[in-house]
mmCIF file of the C-alpha atoms, coordinates in Angstrom:
data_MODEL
# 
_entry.id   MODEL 
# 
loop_
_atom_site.group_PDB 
_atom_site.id 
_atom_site.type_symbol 
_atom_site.label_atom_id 
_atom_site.label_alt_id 
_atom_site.label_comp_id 
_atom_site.label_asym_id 
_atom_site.label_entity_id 
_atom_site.label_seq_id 
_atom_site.pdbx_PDB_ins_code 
_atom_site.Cartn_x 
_atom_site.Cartn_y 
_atom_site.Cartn_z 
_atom_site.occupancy 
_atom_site.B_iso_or_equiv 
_atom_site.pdbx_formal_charge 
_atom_site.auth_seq_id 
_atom_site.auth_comp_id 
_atom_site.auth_asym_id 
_atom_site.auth_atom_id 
_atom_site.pdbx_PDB_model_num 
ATOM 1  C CA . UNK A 1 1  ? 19.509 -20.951 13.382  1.00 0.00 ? 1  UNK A CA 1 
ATOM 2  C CA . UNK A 1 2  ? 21.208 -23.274 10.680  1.00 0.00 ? 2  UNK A CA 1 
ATOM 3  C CA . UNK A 1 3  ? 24.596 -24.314 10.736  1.00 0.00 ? 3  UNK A CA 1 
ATOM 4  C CA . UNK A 1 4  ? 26.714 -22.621 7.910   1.00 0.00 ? 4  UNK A CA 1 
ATOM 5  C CA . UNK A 1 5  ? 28.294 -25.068 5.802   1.00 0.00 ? 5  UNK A CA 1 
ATOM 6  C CA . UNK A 1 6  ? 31.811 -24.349 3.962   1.00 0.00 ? 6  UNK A CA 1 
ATOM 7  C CA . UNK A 1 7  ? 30.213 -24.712 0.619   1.00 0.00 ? 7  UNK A CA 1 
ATOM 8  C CA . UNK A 1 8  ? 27.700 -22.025 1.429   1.00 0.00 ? 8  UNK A CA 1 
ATOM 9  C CA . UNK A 1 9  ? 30.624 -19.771 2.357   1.00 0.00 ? 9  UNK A CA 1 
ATOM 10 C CA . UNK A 1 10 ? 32.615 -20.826 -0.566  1.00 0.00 ? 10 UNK A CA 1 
ATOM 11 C CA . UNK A 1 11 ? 29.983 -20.197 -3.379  1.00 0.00 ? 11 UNK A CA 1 
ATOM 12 C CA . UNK A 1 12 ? 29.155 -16.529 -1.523  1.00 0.00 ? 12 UNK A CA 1 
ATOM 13 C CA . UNK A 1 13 ? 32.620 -15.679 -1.465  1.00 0.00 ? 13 UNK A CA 1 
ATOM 14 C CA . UNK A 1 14 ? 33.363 -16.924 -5.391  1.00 0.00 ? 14 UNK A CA 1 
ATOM 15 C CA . UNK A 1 15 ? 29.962 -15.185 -6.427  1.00 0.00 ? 15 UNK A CA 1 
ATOM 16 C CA . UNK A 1 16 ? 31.315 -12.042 -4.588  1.00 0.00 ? 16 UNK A CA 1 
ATOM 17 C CA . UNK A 1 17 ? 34.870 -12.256 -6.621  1.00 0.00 ? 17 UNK A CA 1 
ATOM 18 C CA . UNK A 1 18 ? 32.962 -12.795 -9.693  1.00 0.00 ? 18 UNK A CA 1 
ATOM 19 C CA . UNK A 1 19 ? 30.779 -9.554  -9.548  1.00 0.00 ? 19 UNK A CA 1 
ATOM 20 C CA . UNK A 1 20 ? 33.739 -7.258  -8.679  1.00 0.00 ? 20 UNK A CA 1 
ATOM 21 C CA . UNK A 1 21 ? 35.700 -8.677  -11.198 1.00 0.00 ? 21 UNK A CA 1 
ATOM 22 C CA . UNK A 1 22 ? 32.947 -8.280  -14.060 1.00 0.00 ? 22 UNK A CA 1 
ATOM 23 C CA . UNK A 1 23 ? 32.650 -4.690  -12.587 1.00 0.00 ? 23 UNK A CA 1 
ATOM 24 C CA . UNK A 1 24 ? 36.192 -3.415  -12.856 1.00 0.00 ? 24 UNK A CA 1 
ATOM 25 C CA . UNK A 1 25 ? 36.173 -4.953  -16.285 1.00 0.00 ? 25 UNK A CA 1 
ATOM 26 C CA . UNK A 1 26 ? 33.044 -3.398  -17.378 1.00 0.00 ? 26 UNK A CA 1 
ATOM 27 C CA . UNK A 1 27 ? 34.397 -0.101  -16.511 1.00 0.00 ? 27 UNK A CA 1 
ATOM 28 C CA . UNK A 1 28 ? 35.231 1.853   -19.230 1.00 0.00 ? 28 UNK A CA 1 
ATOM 29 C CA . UNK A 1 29 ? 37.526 4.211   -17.823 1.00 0.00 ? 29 UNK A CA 1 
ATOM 30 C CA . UNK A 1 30 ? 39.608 3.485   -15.006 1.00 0.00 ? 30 UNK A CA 1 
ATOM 31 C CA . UNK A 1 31 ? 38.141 5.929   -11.887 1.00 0.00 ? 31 UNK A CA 1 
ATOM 32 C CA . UNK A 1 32 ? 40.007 8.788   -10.710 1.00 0.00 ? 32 UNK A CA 1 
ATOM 33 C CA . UNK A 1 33 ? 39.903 10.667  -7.060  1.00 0.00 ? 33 UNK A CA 1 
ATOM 34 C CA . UNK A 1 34 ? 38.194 14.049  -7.208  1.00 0.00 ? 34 UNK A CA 1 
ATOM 35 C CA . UNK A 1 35 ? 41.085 16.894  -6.909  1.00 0.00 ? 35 UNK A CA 1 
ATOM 36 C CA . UNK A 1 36 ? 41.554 18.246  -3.578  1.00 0.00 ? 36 UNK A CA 1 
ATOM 37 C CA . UNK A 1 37 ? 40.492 21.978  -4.668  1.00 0.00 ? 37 UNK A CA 1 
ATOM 38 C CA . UNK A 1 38 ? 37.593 21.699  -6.682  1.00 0.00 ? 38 UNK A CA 1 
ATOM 39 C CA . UNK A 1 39 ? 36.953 25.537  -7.492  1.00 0.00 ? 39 UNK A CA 1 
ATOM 40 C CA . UNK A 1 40 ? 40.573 25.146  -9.350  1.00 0.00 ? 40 UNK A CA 1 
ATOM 41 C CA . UNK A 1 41 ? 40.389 24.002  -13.123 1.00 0.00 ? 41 UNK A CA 1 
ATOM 42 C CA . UNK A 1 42 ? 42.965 21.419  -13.034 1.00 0.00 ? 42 UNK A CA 1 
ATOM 43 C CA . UNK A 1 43 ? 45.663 22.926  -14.592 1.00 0.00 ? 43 UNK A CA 1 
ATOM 44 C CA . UNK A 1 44 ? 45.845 24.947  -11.438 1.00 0.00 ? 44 UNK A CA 1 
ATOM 45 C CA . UNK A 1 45 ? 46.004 22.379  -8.784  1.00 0.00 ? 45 UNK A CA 1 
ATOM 46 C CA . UNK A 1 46 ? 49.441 22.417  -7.067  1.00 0.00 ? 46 UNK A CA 1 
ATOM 47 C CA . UNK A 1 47 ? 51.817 19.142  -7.600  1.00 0.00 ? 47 UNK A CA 1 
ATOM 48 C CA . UNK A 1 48 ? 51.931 18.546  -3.738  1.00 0.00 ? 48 UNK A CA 1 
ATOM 49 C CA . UNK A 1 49 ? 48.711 18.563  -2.148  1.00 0.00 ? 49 UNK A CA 1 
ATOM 50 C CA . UNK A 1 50 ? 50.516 18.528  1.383   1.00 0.00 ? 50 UNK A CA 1 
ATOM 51 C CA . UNK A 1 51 ? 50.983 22.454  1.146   1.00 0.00 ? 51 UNK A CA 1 
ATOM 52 C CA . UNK A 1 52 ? 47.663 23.003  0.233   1.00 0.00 ? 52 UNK A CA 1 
ATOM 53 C CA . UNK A 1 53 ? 46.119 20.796  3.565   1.00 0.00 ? 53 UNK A CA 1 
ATOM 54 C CA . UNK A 1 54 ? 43.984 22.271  5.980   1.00 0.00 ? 54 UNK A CA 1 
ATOM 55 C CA . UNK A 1 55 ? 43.368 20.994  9.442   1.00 0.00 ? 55 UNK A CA 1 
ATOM 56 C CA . UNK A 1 56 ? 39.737 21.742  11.124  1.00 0.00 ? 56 UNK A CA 1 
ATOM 57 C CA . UNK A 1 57 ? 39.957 21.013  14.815  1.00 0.00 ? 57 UNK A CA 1 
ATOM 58 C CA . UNK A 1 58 ? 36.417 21.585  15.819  1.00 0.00 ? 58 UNK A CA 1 
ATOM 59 C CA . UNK A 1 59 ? 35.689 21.194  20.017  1.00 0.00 ? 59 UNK A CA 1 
ATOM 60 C CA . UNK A 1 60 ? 32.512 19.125  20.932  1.00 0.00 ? 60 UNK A CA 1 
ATOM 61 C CA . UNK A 1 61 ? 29.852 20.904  22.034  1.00 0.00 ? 61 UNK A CA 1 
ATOM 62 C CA . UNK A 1 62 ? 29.415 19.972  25.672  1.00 0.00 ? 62 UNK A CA 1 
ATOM 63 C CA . UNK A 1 63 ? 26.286 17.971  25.903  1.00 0.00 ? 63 UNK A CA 1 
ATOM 64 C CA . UNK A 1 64 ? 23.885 17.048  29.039  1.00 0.00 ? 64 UNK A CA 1 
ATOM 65 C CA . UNK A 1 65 ? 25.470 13.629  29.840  1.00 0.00 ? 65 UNK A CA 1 
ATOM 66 C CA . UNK A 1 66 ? 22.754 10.607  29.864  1.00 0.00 ? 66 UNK A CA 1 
ATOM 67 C CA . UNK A 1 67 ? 23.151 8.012   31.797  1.00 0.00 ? 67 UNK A CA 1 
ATOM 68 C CA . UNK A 1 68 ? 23.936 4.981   29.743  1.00 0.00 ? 68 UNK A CA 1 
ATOM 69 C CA . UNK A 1 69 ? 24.121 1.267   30.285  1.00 0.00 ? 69 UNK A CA 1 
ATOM 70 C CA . UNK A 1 70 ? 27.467 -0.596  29.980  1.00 0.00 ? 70 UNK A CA 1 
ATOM 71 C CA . UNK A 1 71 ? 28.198 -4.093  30.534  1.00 0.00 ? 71 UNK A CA 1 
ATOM 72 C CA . UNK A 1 72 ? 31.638 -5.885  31.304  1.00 0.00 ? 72 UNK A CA 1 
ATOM 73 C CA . UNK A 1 73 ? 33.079 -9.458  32.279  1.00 0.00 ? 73 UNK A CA 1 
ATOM 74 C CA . UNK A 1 74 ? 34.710 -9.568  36.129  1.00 0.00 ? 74 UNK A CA 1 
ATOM 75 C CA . UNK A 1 75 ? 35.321 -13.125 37.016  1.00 0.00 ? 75 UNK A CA 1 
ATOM 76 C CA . UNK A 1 76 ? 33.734 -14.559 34.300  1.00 0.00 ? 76 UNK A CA 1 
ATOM 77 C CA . UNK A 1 77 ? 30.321 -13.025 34.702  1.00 0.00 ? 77 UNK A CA 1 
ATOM 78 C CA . UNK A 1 78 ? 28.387 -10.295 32.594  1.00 0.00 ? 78 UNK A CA 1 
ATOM 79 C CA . UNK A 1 79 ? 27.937 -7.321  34.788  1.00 0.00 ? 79 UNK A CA 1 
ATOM 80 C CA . UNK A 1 80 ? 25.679 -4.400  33.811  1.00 0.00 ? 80 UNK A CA 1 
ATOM 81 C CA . UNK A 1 81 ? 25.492 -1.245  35.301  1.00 0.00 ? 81 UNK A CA 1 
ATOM 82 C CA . UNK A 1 82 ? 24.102 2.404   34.299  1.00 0.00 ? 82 UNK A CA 1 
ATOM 83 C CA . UNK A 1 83 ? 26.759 4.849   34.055  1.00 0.00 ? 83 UNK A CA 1 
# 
């Protein structure tokens, strides 16, 4: 595996500006978030959003636990174990 030089990083990092910037300026219109109530034309969509938000708790269906494999450090060693 080669050693990543600072110049590498630098010209991935400047190409990466480069692209978003040219991308935002491209854009004709600046983008706006979907409403919240999409079956409303928006002329009906409420000014505060908060009144209109619905929590969904949902419960997990209770699943046949597998045995999995986890690893931690005690004294400075890598134990694994199945759990």
């Amino acid at each position: 595996m080669t050693a990543i030089d600072r110049r590498e990083v630098l010209r991935v990092m400047l190409g990466g500006a480069v692209v978003a910037t040219a991308g935002l300026a491209l854009m004709p219109v600046s983008a706006k978030s979907a409403p919240l109530a999409m079956s409303k034309s928006l002329s009906e969509v409420t000014e505060n959003p908060v009144e209109e938000a619905v929590v969904v708790v949902r419960r997990r269906r209770w699943v046949h636990r597998r045995r999995r494999r986890v690893c931690w450090w005690r004294r400075g060693r890598r134990i694994c174990r199945w759990r």
